[in-house]
N, C-alpha and C positions, 0 to 999 in steps of 0.2 A: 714688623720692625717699626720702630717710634721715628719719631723727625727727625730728632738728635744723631741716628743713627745713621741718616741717607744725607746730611750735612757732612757728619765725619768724614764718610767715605767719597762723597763726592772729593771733597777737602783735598784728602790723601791722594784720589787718584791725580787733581790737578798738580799737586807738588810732582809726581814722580815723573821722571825723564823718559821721553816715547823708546820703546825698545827696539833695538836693531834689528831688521829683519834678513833672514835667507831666502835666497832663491834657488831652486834645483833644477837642474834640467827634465828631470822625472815631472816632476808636478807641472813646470810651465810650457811643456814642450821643445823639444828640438831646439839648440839656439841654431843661429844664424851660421851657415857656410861660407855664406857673401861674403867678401871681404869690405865691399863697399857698402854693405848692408847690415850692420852688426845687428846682435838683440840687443835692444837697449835695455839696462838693468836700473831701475829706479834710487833715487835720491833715497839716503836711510840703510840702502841694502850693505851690510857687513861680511857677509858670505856667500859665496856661490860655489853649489858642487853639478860636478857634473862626469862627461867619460867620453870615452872615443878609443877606437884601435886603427890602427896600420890604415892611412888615405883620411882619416875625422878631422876636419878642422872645425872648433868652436872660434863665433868672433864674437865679442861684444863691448858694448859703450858702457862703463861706468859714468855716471854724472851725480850731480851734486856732493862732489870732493868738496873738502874745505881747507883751511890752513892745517888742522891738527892731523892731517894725512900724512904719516913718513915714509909709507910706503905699502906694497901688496907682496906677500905670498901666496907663492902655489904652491900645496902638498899634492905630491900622486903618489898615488897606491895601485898595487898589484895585489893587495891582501884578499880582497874577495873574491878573484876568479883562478887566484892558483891552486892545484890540485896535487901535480907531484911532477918530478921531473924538472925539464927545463923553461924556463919562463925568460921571455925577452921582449921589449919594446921600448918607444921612447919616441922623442919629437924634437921639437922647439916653439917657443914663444917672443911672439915681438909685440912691442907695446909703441903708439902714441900720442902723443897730446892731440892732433889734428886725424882728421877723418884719413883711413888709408883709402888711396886710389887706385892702387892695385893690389892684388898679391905678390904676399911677401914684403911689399910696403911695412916702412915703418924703424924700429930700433931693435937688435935684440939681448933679449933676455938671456939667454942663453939656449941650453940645450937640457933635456931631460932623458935619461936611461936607464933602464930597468935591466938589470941582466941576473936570473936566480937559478942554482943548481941544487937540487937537493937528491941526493943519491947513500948508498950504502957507505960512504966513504966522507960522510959529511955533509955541509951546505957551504955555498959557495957565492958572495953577490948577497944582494937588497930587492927586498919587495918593494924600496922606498925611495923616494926624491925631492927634493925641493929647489925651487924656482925665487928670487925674491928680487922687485924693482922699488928704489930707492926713489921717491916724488919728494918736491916741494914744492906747493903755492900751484897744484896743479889741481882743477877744479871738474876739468873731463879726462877722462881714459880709454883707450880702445885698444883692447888685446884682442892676440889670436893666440890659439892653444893649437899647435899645428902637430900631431898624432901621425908620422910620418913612415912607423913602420911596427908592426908584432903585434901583439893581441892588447885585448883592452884592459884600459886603465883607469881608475876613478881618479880626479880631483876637485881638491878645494882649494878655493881662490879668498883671501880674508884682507880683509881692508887694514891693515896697521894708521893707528893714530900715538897721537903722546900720549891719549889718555889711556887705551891699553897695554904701552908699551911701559909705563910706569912701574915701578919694581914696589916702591914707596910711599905710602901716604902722603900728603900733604900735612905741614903741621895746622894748617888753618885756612879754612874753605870758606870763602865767604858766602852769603846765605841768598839766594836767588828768590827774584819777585815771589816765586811759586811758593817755596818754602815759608816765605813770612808769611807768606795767606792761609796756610798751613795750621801757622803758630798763632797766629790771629784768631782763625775758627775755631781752634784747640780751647785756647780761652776764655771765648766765651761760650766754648758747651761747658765747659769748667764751673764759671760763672752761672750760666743759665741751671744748672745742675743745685747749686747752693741754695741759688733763688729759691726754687721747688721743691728741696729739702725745706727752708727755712718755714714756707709757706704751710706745709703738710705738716708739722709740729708746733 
């Protein structure tokens, strides 16, 4: 691959915006039970999934929020460990801004429940739930996902901002430092490209 080519691509990767990442509780271990100890979940991260049954609490610190934060959802599912019959569980979550000092500290979120019947006579009830806290101008977060009773349940936790929450384009974006460096190097491989046609004829 020529020069031109490792210019381009550098080019392109510096215009593109870093992507948001996930955190699992599979991959990074165990979150936190402590309440005074949460897992701290990194600046960047958009997602966190994780699970717990009947006695599980997850705690953890989101940080580096910023203004375009509106808020978080929780989805939980029961989809992957029901099998047939009757399915039930459920918790509560509380969220916030300051470090909790105790259990059960904090605001709540509500409450999350699962109740599913599936029999010769039908279905009955939700494999599904959601949870959702409304922020503004809030830059740290400290939730507990408190799994209070029945069997286990996956969830995921996503960061809502404006710019996800957007239904609509923008009629017009203005063009950020990255991108004109972009259209700058664009340019002159453009340029450089003529040159070396003109040159070889």
């Amino acid at each position: 691959m020529n020069m031109k080519y490792w210019i381009s691509a550098a080019l392109i990767a510096a215009a593109l915006p870093a992507g948001a990442a996930t955190v699992t509780e599979s991959g990074s271990g165990e979150f936190s039970s402590v309440w005074t100890s949460p897992t701290v979940i990194a600046a960047g991260t958009d997602t966190v999934t994780g699970s717990g049954s009947g006695g599980d609490v997850d705690v953890i610190e989101l940080t580096g929020l910023d203004s375009s934060v509106t808020g978080i959802t929780i989805d939980f599912s029961a989809a992957s460990y029901y099998s047939s019959g009757w399915y039930g569980a459920g918790g509560s979550v509380l969220y916030s801004t300051e470090p909790f000092e105790w259990a059960w500290d904090g605001t709540s979120a509500g409450g999350f429940s699962i109740g599913y019947l599936s029999s010769i006579w039908g279905t009955i009830g939700s494999l599904e739930d959601t949870l959702t806290i409304a922020l503004s101008g809030v830059t740290t977060l400290y939730i507990a996902i408190v799994n209070t009773y029945g069997s286990k349940l996956d969830y995921t936790l996503s960061v809502n901002s404006v710019e996800s929450d957007q239904q609509e384009p923008l009629a017009a974006v203005p063009l950020s430092a990255s991108a004109g460096l972009l259209l700058t190097g664009m340019a002159a491989l453009a340029a450089f490209g003529r040159r070396r046609k003109a040159r070889l004829a």
